[in-house]
N, C-alpha and C positions, 0 to 999 in steps of 0.2 A: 442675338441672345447668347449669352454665355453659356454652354452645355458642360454638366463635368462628369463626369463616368469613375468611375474605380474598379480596377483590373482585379487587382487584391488588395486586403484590407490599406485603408490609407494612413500615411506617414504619423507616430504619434496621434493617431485617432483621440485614443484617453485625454490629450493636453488641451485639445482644442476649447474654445468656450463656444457655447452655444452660437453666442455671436460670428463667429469667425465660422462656423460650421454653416449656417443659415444665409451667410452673404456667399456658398462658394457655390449652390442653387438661383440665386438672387439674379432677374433680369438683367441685363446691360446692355447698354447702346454699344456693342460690338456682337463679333462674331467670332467667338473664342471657344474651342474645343482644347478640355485637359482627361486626360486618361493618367491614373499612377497605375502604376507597375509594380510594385512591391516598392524599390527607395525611385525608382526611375519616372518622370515624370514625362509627356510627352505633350505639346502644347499645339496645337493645330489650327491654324488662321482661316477661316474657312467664310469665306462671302465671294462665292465666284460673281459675281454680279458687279462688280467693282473690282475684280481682280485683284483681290486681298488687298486693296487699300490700306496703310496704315494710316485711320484718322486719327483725331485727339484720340476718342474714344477709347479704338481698339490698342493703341500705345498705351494706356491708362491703365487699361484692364489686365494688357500681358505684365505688366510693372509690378500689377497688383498680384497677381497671379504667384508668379517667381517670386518675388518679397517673400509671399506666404512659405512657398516650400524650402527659399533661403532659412524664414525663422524655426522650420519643423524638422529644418533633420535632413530631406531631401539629398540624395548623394549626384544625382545630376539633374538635368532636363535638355530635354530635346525640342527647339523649333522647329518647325514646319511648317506650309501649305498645303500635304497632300502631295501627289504622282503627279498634277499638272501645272503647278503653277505655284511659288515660293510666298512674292509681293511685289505687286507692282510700284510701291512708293508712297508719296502722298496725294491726297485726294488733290488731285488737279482746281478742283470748281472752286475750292476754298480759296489754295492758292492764288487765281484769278483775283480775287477781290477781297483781299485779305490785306491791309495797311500796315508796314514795318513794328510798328510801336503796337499794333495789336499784337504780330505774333510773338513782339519781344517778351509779352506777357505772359502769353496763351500758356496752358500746362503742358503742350507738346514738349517743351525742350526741358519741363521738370520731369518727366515719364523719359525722354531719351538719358535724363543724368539718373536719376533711379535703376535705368535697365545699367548703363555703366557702373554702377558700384557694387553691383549686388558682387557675393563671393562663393554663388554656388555657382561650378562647372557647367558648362551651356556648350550643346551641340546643336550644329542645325543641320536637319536635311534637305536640301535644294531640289527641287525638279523646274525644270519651266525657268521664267526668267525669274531671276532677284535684281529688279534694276533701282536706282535711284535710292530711296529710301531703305525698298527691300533688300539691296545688296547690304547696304550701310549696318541693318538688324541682323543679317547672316555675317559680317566679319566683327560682329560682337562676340560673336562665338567662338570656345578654346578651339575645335573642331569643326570642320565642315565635310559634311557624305553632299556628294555633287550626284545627282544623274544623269545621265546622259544626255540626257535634253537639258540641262543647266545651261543659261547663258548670264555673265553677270557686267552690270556696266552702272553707267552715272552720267544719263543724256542730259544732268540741268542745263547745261550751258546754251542747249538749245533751244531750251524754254527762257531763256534769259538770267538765269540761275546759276548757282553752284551749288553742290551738296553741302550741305547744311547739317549733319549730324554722325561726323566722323569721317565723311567720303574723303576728302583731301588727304589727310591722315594717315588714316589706315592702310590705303592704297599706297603710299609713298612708304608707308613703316614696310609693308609685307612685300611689295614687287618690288619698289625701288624707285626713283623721282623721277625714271623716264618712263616708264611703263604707264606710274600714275598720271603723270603729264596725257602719257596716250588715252587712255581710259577717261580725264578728267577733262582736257583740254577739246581733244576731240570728237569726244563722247563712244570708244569703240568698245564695243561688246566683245567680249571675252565666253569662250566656249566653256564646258567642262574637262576640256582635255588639257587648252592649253591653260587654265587655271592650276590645271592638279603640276602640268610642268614647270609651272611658276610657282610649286607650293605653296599655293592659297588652298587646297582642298586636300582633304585626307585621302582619299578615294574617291575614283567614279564607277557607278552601280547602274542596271539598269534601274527605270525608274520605279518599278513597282516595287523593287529592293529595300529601294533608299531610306524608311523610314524603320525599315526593322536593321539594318546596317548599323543605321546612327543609332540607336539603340542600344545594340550588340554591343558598340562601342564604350556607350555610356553605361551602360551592366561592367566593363571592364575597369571603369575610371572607382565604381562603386565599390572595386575589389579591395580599395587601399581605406589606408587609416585615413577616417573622415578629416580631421586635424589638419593631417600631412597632405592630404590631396587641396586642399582649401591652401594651405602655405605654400605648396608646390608653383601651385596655381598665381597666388599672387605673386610669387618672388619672378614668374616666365612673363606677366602683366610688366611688371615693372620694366621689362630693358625696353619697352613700346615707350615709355616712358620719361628714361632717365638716361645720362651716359653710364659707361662701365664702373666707375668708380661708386657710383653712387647706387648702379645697380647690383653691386658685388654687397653690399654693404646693407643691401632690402634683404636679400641672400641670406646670409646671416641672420639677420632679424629672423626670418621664418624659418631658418633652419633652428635656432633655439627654443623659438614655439614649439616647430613639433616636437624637438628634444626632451622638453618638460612637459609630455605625454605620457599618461601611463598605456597609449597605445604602442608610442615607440619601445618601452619594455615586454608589453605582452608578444610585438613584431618580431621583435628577434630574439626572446624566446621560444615561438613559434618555429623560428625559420630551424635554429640550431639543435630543436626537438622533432623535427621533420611533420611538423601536424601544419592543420592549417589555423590560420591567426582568429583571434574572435575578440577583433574591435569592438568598443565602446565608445568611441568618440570623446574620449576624455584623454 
């Protein structure tokens, strides 16, 4: 069941339509916890029974979830598990018996390209393992708070598998083709220590930490011109992406977005009046 809570008043409350307000109580075949925070959203994967599984389902609903606070304003969000345990990946049982040409269809890898495009700022807090799928959901994220108990890996290979939703990738963009080879080929689990020494993780925290860290964090990304953090954001996306030339050149692009802000004028009027800035997202 999908649980939502609100810390304080939630994002654009007035814009909503009844509808959009009524589906964010609404049952779901998942197990998704969202708490807002004032602009901070905090997203919490919680079916220890399955060891935070990500099914269809529950990929479906975090897609839907983020979209919403992508379309309201929302200045970041934070993933999670909880103090014990990130995501274990995907449901194994399905996998079993699951025929190529089914899954090519299935809405799994429409909910993995939805969580890929979205352009609000995404942190995750890790405790426990993030393996397979679950690693794959936590280096979606600009940010990772590791806990100490963090371990993150990608055993398909010994299910017969590859990772299937960025593993190959990501791992090879962020550590490098031999690391990822280790990680992929091997299938070795990686600590939170030697993650954060490989600069895959922002920080490591004890685990009871970890969700108010990432947090802290994402209260700080919230400091800036919503505009400019969302352009920052893509143009740092793109070198995952592109070569230098071409990522010099997204650069640009977003550096004239925020330009043609009237945040960017209120910002340094702000800075060279010594007060603090009072963004509008325009």
């Amino acid at each position: 069941m999908l649980k939502y809570t609100v810390a304080e008043p939630p994002i654009d409350v007035k814009e909503w339509s009844r509808r959009e307000r009524a589906a964010l109580v609404s049952p779901a075949a998942s197990a998704l916890e969202v708490q807002e925070h004032g602009p901070i959203a905090v997203l919490t994967i919680a079916d220890p029974a399955t060891r935070n599984a990500l099914t269809n389902e529950l990929l479906g609903a975090l897609a839907d979830e983020l979209e919403r606070l992508d379309r309201h304003g929302a200045a970041a969000a934070v993933i999670t598990g909880g103090p014990s345990m990130f995501a274990a990946g995907a449901d194994l049982r399905v996998l079993l018996s699951i025929e190529p040409v089914d899954y090519a269809v299935s809405p799994r890898g429409d909910a993995w390209r939805r969580l890929n495009a979205l352009e609000l700022p995404l942190g995750a807090a890790v405790a426990g393992h993030a393996r397979g799928g679950g690693c794959e959901l936590a280096f979606l994220a600009d940010l990772i708070v590791a806990a100490d108990t963090a371990r993150f890996g990608q055993p398909e290979v010994r299910l017969g598998l590859i990772p299937g939703a960025g593993g190959t990738q990501r791992w090879a963009r962020a550590a490098g083709r031999f690391v990822a080879a280790e990680v992929v080929l091997a299938g070795r689990t990686l600590d939170a220590f030697e993650a954060r020494d490989l600069g895959l993780v922002a920080t490591v925290v004890p685990a009871e930490r970890v969700v108010d860290v990432a947090r802290s964090l994402a209260s700080e990304i919230s400091r800036g011109a919503p505009i400019a953090v969302r352009a920052a954001r893509a143009a740092v996306r793109a070198a995952e992406q592109t070569g230098l030339d071409d990522g010099l050149a997204r650069e640009r692009e977003q550096f004239l977005r925020a330009l043609a802000t009237d945040d960017r004028r209120e910002g340094i009027s702000a800075f060279l009046e010594k007060r603090p800035p009072a963004f509008t997202g325009r």
